[in-house]
C-alpha positions as CSV (number, residue, x, y, z in Angstrom):
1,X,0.0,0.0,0.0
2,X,1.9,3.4,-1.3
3,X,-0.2,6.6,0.4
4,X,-0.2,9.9,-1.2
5,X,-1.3,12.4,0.3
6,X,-1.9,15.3,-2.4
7,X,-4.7,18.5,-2.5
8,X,-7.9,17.1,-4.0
9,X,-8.5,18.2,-7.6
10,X,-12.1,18.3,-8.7
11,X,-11.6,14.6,-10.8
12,X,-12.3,13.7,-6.9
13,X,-15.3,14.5,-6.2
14,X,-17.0,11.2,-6.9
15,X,-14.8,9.8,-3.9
16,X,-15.3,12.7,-1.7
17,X,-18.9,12.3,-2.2
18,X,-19.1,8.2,-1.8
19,X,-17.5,8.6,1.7
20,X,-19.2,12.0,2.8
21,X,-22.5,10.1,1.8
22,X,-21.5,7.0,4.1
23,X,-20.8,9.0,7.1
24,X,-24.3,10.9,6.5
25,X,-26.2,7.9,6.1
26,X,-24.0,4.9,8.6
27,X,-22.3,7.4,11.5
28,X,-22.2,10.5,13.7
29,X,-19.0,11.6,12.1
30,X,-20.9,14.3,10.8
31,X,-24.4,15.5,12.9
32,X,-26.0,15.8,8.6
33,X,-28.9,14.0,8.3
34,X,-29.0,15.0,4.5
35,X,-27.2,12.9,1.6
36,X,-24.9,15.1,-0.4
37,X,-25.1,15.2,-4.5
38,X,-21.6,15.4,-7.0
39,X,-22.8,19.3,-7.6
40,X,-22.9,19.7,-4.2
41,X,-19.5,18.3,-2.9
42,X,-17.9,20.0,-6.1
43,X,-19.1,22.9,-5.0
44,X,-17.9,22.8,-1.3
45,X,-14.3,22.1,-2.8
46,X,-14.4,24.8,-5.0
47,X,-15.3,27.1,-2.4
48,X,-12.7,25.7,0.2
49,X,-9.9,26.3,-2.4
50,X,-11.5,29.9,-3.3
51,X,-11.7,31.0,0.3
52,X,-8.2,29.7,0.8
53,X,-8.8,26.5,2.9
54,X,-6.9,23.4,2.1
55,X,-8.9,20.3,0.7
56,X,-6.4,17.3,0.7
57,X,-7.1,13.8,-0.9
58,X,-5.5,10.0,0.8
59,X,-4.7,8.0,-2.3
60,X,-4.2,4.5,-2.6
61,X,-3.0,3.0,-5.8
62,X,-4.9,5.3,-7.7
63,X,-8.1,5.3,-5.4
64,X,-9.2,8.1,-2.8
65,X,-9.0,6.3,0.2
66,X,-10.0,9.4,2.5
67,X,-10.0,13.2,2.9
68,X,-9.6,15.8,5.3
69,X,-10.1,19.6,5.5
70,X,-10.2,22.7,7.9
71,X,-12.0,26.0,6.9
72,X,-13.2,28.7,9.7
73,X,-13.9,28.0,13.7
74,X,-17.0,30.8,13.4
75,X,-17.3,33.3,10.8
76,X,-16.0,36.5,13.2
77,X,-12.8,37.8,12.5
78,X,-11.4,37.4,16.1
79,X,-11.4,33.7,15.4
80,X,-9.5,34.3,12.5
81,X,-6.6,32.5,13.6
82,X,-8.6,29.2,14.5
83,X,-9.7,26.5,12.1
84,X,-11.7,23.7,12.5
85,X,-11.2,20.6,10.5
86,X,-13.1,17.3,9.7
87,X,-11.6,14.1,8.5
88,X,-13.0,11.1,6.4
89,X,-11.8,7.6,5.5
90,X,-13.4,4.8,3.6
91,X,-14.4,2.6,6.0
92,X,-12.9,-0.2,4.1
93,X,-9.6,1.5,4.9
94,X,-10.1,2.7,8.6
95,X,-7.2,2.0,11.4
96,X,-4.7,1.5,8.1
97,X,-3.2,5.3,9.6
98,X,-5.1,7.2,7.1
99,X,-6.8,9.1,9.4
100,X,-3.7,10.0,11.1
101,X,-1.5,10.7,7.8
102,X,-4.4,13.5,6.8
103,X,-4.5,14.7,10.3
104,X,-0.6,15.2,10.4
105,X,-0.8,17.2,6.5
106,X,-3.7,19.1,8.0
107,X,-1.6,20.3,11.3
108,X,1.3,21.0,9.2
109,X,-1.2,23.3,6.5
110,X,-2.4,24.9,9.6
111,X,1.0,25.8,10.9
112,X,2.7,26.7,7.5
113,X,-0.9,29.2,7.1
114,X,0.0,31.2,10.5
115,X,-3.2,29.7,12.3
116,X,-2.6,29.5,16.2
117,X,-5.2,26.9,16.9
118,X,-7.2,24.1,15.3
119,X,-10.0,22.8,16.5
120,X,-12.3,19.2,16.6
121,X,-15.6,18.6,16.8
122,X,-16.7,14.8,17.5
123,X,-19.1,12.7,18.7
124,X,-18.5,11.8,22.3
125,X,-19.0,7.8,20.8
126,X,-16.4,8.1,18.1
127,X,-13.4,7.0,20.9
128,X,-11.2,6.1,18.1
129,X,-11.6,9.5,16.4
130,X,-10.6,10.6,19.9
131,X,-7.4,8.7,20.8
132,X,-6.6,10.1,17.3
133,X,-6.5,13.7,18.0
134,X,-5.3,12.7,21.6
135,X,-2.1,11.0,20.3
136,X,-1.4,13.9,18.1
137,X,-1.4,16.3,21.4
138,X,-5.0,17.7,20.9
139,X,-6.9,18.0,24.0
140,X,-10.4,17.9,24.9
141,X,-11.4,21.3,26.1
142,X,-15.6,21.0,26.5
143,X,-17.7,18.7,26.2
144,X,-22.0,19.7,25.1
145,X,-24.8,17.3,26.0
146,X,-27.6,15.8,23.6
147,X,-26.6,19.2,21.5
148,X,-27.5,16.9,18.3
149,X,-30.0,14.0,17.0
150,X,-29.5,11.1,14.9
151,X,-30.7,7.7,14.5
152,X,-33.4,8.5,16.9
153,X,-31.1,8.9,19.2
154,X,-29.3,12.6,21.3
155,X,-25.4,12.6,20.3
156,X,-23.3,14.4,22.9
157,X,-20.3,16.6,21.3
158,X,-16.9,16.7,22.4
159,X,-14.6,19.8,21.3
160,X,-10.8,18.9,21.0
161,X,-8.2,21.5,20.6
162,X,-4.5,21.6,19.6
163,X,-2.3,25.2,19.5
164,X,-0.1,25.1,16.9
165,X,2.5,27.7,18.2
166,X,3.1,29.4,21.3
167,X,2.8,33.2,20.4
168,X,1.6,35.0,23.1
169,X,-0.2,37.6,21.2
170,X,-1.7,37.5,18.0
């Protein structure tokens, strides 16, 4: 197995959207209850590359094997210096170190893009998502009760943070 991980080119999209559409329809990786369509996901990584964000691809022998991203923490300029990223592997692929390849390109985009810190949303069920960010030296700073529904069900959310540098002021 030879991983490349490379920026996603719109030629992906049909990948992007095969796995978003799994973790709509099979997890809580993502709260969405709605199934994306190829306009759709094209459109989300145009916009990511327009607005500046990175959009990178986990290829396997010529095959997306996962993706990752980070774009803005909130939309006020004070958080300007924060991102917030999601990650997304084939689940045919998971606990191969995918997840953690992408996470490591992501940090390193962050850094190299003068962020101070990044930040992780997941479902308080996801523990292997968790020990991810955990062994890459995030840490969980809150934690938000039933704050979502899926499958019938109230998820709990669990917000991870890692600082990228140690500037004292912006």
């Amino acid at each position: 197995m030879t991983l490349i991980i490379r920026d996603a080119v719109p030629a992906d999209g049909a990948g992007i959207l095969s796995m978003y559409n799994v973790a709509v329809a099979e997890t809580t990786a993502i709260f969405d209850t709605r199934l994306s369509d190829l306009a759709g996901r094209e459109a989300w990584l145009a916009k990511r590359r327009n607005d500046g964000f990175p959009v990178l691809a986990a290829e396997i022998d010529g095959t997306i094997a996962g993706f990752a991203s980070f774009g803005e923490f909130r939309m006020w300029d004070g958080y300007r210096l924060t991102v917030e990223h999601s990650i997304y592997v084939d689940p045919a692929r998971h606990r191969r170190g995918i997840g953690r390849a992408l996470l490591t390109a992501l940090i390193e985009r962050a850094r190299v893009a003068g962020k101070h810190a990044m930040v992780a949303g997941i479902a308080a069920e996801n523990v292997g998502s968790i020990a991810l960010h955990r062994a890459l030296g995030f840490r969980e700073v809150g934690r938000l009760p039933q704050v979502a529904a899926k499958f019938g069900r109230w998820l709990d959310l669990v917000f991870l943070q890692l600082l990228l540098d140690d500037r004292e002021r912006p």
